[in-house]
LUMROBA-901616 format. One line per 4 residues: number of its first residue (from 1); their letters; for each residue x, y, z of C-alpha. Coordinates in steps of 0.2 Angstrom, whole numbers, plus 5000, padded with zeros to 4 digits. Layout:
N
NUM> a> X Y Z  ...;
end
This chain:
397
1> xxxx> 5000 5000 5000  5006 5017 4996  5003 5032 5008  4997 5047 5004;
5> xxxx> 4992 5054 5020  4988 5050 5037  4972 5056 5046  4974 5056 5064;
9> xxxx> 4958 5055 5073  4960 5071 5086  4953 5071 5105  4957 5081 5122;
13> xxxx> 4964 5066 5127  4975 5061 5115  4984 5076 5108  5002 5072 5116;
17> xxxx> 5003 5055 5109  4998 5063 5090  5010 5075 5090  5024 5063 5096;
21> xxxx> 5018 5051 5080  5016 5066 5067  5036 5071 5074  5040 5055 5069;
25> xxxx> 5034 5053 5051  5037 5071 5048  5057 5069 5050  5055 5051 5041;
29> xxxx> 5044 5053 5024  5041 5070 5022  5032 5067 5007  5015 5063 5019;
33> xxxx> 5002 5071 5020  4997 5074 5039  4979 5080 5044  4970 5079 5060;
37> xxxx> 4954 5081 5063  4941 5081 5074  4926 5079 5068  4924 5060 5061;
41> xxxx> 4914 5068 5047  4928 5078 5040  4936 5061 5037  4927 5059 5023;
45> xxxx> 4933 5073 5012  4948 5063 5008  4948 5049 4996  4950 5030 5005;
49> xxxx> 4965 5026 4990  4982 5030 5001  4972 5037 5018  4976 5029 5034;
53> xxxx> 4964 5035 5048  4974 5034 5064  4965 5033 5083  4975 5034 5098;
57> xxxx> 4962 5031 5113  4958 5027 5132  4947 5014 5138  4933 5025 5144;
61> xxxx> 4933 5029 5122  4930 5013 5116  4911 5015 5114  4916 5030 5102;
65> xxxx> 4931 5023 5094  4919 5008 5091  4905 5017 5083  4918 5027 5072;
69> xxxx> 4927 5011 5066  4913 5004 5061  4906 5020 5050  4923 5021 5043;
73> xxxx> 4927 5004 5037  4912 5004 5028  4917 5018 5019  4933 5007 5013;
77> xxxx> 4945 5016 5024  4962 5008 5031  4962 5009 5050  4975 5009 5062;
81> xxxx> 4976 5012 5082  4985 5015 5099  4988 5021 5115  4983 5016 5132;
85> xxxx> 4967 5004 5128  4973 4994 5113  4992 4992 5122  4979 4982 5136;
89> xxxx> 4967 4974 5124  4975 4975 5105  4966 4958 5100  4948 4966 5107;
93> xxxx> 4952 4982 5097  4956 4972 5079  4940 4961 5082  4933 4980 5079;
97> xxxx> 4938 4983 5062  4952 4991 5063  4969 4983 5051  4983 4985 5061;
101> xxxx> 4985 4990 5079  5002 4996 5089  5007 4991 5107  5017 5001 5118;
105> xxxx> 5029 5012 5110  5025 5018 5092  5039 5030 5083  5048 5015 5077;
109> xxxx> 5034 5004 5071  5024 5020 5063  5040 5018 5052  5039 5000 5048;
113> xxxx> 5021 5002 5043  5026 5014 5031  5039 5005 5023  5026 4990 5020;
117> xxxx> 5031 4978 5033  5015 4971 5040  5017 4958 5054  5006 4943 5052;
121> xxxx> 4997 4945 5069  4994 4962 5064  5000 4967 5078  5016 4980 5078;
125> xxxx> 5025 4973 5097  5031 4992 5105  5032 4985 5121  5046 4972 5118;
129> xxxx> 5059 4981 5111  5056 5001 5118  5063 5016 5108  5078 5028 5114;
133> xxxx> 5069 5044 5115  5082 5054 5107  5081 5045 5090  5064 5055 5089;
137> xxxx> 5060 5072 5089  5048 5077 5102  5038 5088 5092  5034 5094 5076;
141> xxxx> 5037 5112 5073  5036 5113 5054  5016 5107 5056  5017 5119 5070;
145> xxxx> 5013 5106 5082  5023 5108 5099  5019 5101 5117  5025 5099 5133;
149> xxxx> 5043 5089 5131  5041 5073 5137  5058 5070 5146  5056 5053 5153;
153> xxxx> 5049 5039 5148  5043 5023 5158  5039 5021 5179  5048 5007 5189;
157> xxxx> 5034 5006 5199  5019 4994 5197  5003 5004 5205  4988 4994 5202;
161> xxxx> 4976 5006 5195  4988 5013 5181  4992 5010 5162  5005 5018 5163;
165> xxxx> 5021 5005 5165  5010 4992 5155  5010 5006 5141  5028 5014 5144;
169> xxxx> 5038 4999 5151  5046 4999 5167  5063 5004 5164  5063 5024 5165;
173> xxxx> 5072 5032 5149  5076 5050 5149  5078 5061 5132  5096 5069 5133;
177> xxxx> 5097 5085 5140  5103 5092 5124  5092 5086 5116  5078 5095 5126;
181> xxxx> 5087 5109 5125  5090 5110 5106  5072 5109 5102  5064 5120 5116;
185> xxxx> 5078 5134 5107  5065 5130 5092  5052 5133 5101  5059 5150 5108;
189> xxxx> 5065 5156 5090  5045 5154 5085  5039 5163 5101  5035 5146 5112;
193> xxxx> 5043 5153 5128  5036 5145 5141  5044 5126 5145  5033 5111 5153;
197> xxxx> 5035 5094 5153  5028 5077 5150  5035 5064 5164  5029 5051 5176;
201> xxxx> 5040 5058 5188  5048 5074 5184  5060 5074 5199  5066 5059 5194;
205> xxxx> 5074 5065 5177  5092 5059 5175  5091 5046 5187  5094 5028 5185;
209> xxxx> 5082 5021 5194  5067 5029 5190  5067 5038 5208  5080 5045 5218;
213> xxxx> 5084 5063 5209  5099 5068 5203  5099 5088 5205  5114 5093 5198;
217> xxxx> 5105 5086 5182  5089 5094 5184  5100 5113 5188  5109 5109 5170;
221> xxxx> 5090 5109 5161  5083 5122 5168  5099 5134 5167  5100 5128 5149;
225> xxxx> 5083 5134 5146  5083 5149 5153  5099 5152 5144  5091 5150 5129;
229> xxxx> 5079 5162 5130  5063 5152 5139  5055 5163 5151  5041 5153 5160;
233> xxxx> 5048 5135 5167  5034 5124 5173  5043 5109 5183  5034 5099 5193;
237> xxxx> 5015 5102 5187  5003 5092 5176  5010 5084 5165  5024 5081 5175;
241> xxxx> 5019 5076 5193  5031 5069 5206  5030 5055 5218  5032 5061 5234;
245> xxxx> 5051 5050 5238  5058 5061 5226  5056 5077 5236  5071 5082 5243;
249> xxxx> 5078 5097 5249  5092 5098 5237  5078 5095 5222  5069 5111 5231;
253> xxxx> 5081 5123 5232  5086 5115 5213  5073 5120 5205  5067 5136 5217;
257> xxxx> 5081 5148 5206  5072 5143 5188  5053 5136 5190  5037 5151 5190;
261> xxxx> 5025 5137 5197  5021 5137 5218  5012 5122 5216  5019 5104 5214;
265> xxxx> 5008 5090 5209  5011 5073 5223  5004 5057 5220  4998 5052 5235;
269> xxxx> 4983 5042 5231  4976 5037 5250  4978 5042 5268  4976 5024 5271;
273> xxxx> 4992 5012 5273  4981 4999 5271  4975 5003 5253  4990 5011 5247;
277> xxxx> 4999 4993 5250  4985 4985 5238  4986 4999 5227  5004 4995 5225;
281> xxxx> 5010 5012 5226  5027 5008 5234  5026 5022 5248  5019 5026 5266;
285> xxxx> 5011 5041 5272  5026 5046 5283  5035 5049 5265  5020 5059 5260;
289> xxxx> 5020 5071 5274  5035 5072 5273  5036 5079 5257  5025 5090 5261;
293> xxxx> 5033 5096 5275  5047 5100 5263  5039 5110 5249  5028 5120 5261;
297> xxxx> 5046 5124 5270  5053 5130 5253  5038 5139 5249  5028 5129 5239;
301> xxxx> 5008 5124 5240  5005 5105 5238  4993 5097 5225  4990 5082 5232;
305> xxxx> 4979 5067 5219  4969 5056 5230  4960 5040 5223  4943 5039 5230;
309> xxxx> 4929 5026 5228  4940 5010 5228  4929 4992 5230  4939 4986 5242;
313> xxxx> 4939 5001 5253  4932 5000 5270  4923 5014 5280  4938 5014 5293;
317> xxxx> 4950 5018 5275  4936 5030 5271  4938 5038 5287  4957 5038 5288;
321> xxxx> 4960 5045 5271  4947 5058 5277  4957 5062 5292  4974 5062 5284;
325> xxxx> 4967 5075 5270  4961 5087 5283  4976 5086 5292  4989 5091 5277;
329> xxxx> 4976 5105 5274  4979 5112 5289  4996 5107 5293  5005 5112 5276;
333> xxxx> 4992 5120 5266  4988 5108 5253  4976 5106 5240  4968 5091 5234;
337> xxxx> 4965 5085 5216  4952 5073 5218  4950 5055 5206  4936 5041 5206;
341> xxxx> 4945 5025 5202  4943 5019 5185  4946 4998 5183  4959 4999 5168;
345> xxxx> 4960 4987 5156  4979 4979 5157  4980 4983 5175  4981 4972 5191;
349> xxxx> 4965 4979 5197  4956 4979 5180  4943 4968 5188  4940 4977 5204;
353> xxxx> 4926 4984 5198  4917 5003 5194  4926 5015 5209  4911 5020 5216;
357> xxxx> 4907 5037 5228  4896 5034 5244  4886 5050 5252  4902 5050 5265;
361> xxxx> 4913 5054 5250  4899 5069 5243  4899 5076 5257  4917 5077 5263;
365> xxxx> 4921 5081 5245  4907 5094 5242  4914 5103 5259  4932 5104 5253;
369> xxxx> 4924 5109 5234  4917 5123 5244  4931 5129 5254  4942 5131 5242;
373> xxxx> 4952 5113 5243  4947 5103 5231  4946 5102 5212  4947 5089 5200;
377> xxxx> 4935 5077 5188  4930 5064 5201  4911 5066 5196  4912 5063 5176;
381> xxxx> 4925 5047 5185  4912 5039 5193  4903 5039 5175  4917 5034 5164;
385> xxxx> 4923 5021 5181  4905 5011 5176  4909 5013 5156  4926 5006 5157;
389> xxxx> 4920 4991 5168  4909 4986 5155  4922 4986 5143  4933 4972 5155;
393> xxxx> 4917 4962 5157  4915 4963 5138  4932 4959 5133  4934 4946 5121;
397> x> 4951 4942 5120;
end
């Protein structure tokens, strides 16, 4: 098959992943035409001879995605996907329709599929052998298509709710400090001066394992960028929250001479011990308050993600992770961003079953919501929680 053009299939949630694949076919066969779009009507302005419609999705899309698929292959379109829900489920998502599907990492095998070679699975393997991240560009700026760098790839943890190490790998890989630097003086040149990030664990960058932080790394980066001419450094915020072991007082006073953000984003996840050994997550609550201790030290305000609505939880961890939030409220002046747990396909807790909010959880969260504590997208989460519960149930792998 020869390509013509590539039609990626743009929503909120994907956009990071699109302009990482658009980079890579950009600097490999110029000669492609490269659209998104975001309506799945617009798709049909293009002729199905040489169009490849790409979807990159989450599981809570799949009733979409399906709908779409289904409309478009009808049509006579060549259909390829990615991301998070078909890394989990890649045989559930071809039994959909679509040709080819990619697992894990997908620069390399973008490539492959544009140079004809078609495994016989159909299945492009991303996950067994990863990419290096500086073989790839990390934006595209001649489609005018930038982002937030992602500078590490990969968590050596294993928390039970999340996609991530199933989708990224395990082993943390870090794009070259040169590398970032290089293209965020691109982005400077065409007026992009503000600098974020895309990394499981920001404070982690540089560091072998995946955790304990390397500062004297982190102070190269950020002096190289403001060097360069960046003027607004966001270290430590979505998309590039920290776990709370990696907060140091060296990291601190690090990034303290550079970053414009007061807030730092910590995964905390429970104020129960209890659940946070279910869920995997690899810390206490000791390490948690004491990072908080640290940034509110140093001057910074805490954003703290808690998981709320787990099946297993009890109304003794209901009440504890109550008491522990309205303790680091008081105590260091924290701020919660609230999550209903979500049953992802591909994780260890896939079949837990939908998260789900009790009137305890309403009211405590409605309080904090109205004092000024709490933010976040825990209501729509108990909705999409029950969508993607139906999509384990009705897995058909």
């Amino acid at each position: 098959m020869e390509i013509k053009r590539f039609i990626f299939r743009y929503t909120p949630t994907n956009r990071y992943s699109i302009t990482a694949l658009v980079a890579s076919v950009f600097s490999y066969k110029k000669d492609i035409e490269l659209i998104e779009v975001r309506n799945v009507n617009d798709i049909l302005n293009f002729e199905t001879k040489g169009t490849v419609v790409l979807f990159s999705f989450m599981s809570f899309d799949l009733e979409t995605v399906k709908k779409e698929a289904s409309f478009l292959k009808d049509k006579g379109y060549v259909l390829i996907a990615g991301g998070p829900h078909v890394s989990a489920l890649p045989y559930q998502v071809l039994n959909l329709g679509f040709d080819y599907v990619f697992t894990g990492d997908g620069e390399e095998n973008i490539r492959k599929f544009i140079d004809g070679i078609f495994p016989e699975n159909k299945i492009y393997d991303g996950t067994t052998n990863r990419v290096n991240l500086s073989n790839y560009p990390p934006f595209c700026p001649e489609k005018n298509l930038y982002m937030p760098i992602e500078i590490s790839r990969g968590c050596p943890f294993s928390c039970g709710y999340c996609q991530t190490p199933r989708l990224a790998g395990k082993i943390v890989r870090h794009r070259p400090l040169e590398q970032i630097i290089e293209y965020s003086k691109i982005g400077v040149k065409n007026g992009r001066k503000i600098a974020r990030f895309i990394s499981p664990n920001s404070f982690s960058y540089g560091s072998k394992n995946g955790v304990t932080p390397e500062p004297k790394i982190i102070d190269e980066l950020l002096f190289g960028l403001k060097k360069i001419g960046v003027k607004e450094i966001y270290f430590g915020t979505f998309p590039s929250d920290v776990r709370p072991e990696s907060i140091t007082e060296e990291m601190l006073l690090t990034i303290k001479k550079y970053v414009n953000n007061k807030y730092i984003v910590v995964g905390a996840q429970s104020g129960s011990e209890r659940i946070l050994k279910i869920i995997r997550r690899g810390h206490s609550l000791e390490q948690i308050e004491n990072a908080l201790y640290l940034l509110k030290k140093h001057g910074f305000i805490p954003r703290v993600d808690f998981i709320f609505g787990f099946p297993f939880e009890t109304d003794e961890d209901i009440e504890k992770t109550f008491n522990f939030i309205e303790k680091i409220v008081k105590k260091y002046n924290a701020k919660v961003h609230a999550h209903t747990f979500m049953p992802l396909p591909g994780t260890p807790l896939a079949n837990a079953g939908p998260g789900k909010l009790t009137e305890k959880h309403y009211k405590f969260l409605g309080l904090l919501t109205a004092k000024g504590y709490l933010d976040g997208y825990w209501l729509n989460q108990e909705k999409l929680a029950r969508r993607v519960a139906n999509v384990n149930s009705s897995n058909t792998i």
